[in-house]
DRENVO-799150 format. One line per field, with one value per residue (C-alpha): residue in three letters; x, y, z. Coordinates in nm, 3 decimals, padded with zeros to 5 digits, always signed. Layout:
// residues N
r = c(ala:...)
px = c(X:...)
py = c(Y:...)
pz = c(Z:...)
END
This chain:
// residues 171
r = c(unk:unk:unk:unk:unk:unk:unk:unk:unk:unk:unk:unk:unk:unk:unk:unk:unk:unk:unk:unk:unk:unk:unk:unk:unk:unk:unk:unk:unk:unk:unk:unk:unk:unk:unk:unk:unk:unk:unk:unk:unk:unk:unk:unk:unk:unk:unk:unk:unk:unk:unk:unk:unk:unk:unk:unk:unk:unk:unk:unk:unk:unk:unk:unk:unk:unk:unk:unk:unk:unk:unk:unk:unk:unk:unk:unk:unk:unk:unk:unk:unk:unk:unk:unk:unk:unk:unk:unk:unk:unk:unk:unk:unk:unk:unk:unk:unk:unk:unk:unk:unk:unk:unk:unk:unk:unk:unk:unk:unk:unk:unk:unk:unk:unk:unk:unk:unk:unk:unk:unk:unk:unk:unk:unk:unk:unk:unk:unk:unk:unk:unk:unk:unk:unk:unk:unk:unk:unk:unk:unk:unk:unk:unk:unk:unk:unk:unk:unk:unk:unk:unk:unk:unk:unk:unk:unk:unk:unk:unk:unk:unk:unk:unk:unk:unk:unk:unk:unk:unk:unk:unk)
px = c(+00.000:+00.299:+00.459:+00.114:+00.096:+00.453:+00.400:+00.125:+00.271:+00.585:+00.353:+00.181:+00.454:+00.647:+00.289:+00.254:+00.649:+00.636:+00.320:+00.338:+00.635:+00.472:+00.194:+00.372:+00.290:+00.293:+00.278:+00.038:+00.250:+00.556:+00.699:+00.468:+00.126:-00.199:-00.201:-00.293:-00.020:+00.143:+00.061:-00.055:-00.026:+00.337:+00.335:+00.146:+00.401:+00.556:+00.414:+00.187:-00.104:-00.208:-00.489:-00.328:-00.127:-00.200:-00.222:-00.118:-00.252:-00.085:-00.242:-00.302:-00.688:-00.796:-00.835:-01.007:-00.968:-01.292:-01.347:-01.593:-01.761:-01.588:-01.870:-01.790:-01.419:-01.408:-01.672:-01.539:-01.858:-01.809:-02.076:-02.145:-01.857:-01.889:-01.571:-01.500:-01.195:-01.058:-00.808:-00.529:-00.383:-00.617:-00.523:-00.651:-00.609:-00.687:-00.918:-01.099:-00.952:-01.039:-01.018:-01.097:-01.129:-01.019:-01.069:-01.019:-01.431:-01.320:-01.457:-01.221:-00.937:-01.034:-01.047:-00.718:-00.524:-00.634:-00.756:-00.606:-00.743:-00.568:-00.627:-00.568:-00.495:-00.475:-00.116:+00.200:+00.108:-00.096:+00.044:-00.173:-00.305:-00.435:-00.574:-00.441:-00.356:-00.080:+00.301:+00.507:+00.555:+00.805:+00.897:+00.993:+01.050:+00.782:+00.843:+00.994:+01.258:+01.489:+01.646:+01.262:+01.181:+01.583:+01.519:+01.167:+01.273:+01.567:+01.338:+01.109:+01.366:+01.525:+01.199:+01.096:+01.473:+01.422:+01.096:+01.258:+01.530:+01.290:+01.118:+01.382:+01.490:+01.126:+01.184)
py = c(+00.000:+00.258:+00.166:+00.267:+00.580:+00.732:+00.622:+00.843:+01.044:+01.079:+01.125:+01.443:+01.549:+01.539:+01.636:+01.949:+02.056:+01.987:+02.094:+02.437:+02.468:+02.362:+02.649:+02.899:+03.284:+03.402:+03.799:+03.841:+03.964:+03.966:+04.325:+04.427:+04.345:+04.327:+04.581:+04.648:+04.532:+04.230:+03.896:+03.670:+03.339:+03.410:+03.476:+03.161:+02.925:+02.654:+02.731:+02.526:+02.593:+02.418:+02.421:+02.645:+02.839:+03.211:+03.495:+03.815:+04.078:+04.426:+04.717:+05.091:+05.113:+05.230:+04.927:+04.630:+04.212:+04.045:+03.668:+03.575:+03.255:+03.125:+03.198:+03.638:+03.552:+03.428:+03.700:+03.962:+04.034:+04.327:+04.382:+03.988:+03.939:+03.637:+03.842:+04.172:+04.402:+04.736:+04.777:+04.771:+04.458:+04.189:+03.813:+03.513:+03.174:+02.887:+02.667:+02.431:+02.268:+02.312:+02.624:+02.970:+03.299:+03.669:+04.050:+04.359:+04.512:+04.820:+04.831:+04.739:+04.623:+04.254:+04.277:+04.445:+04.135:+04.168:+03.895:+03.544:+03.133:+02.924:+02.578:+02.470:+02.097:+01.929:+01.719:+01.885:+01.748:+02.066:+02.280:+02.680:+02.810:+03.085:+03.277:+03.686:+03.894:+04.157:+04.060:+04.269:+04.051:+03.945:+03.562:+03.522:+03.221:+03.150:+03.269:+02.975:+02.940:+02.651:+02.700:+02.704:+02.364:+02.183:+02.388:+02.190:+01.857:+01.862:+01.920:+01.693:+01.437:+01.532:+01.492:+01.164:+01.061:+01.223:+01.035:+00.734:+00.727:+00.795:+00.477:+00.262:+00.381:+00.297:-00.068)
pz = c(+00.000:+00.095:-00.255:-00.459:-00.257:-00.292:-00.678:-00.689:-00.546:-00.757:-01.099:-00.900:-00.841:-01.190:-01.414:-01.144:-01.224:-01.577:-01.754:-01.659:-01.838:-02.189:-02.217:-02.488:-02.506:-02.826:-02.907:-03.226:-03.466:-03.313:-03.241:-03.502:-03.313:-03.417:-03.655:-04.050:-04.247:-04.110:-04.289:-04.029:-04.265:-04.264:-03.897:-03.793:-04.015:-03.813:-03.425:-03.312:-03.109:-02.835:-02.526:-02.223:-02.470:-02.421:-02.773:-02.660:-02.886:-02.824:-03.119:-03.112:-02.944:-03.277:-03.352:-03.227:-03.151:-03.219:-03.199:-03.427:-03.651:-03.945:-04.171:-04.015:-04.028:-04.448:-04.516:-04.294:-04.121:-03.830:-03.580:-03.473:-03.263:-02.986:-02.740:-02.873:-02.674:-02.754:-02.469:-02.671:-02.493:-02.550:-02.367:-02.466:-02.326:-02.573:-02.371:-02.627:-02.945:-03.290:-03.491:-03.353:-03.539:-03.492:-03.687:-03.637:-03.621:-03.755:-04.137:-04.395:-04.160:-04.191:-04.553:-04.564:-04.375:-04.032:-03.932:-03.776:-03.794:-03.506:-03.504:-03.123:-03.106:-02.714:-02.821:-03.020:-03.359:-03.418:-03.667:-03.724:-03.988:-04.111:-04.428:-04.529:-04.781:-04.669:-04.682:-04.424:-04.118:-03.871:-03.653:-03.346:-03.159:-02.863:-02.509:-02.325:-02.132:-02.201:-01.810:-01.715:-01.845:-01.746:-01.395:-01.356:-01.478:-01.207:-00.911:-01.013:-01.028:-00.680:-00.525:-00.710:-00.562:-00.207:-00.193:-00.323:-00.051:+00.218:+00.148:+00.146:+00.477:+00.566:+00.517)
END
């Protein structure tokens, strides 16, 4: 019975140090932001979107981050937004997978290029995508910390072999 609990133990212990460390944060558009001209296809190329992965969408408040329907998002249909925000720094944590949709709601922005199709899969095989017109764009690499992840594999596995120890001196 001691042996099942301390291996339960051990796997709470390394999926509660390790998963946190595989949520990405990606910045819309790079240094650009979510902003007319930027081409968001180009952008999206080769990340991969996944649930618990956060879009950070920085953007002059002129203009606007609207979730909407994929039928609004291939027309570019303003004014039937499900979320709408005009902060200027817009968050969004992907929840759900499958394929979610964002425009700008200002008139003639989403026609222009601004708009962005992630494809949130729940595993790492998920590549984006995503459908624009406009060409000016910039890539950046994800913001993760390599030291983050080797920092939270190496206390998992000086716990797993504190724990370890601790039971054999138990016998």
């Amino acid at each position: 019975m001691a042996s099942l609990s301390v291996g339960v133990a051990c796997v709470l212990v390394v999926a509660s140090m390790v998963v946190p460390s595989l949520a990405t944060v990606y910045t819309v558009g790079d240094t650009s932001g979510w902003t007319s001209g930027v081409d968001y296809g180009t952008w999206t190329k080769g990340k991969t979107f996944k649930v618990g992965d956060t879009l950070v969408f920085n953007y002059p408040t002129m203009h606007t981050v609207d979730e909407v329907s994929s039928s609004d998002y291939s027309t570019c249909t303003v004014g039937n937004a499900i979320r709408s925000d005009k902060s200027g720094a817009t968050t969004v944590t992907l929840k759900t997978t499958g394929t979610i949709y964002f425009i700008c709601g200002v008139p003639g922005h989403c026609t222009d290029g601004m708009k962005l199709a992630i494809k949130v899969g729940s595993g790492s095989s998920t590549t984006a995508t995503t459908t624009t017109t406009n060409s000016d764009s910039s890539s950046a690499s994800p913001n993760r910390s390599p030291f983050a992840a080797f920092f939270t594999t190496w206390v998992a596995s000086l716990v797993i072999l504190i724990i370890n120890i601790s039971v054999i001196s138990f016998y």
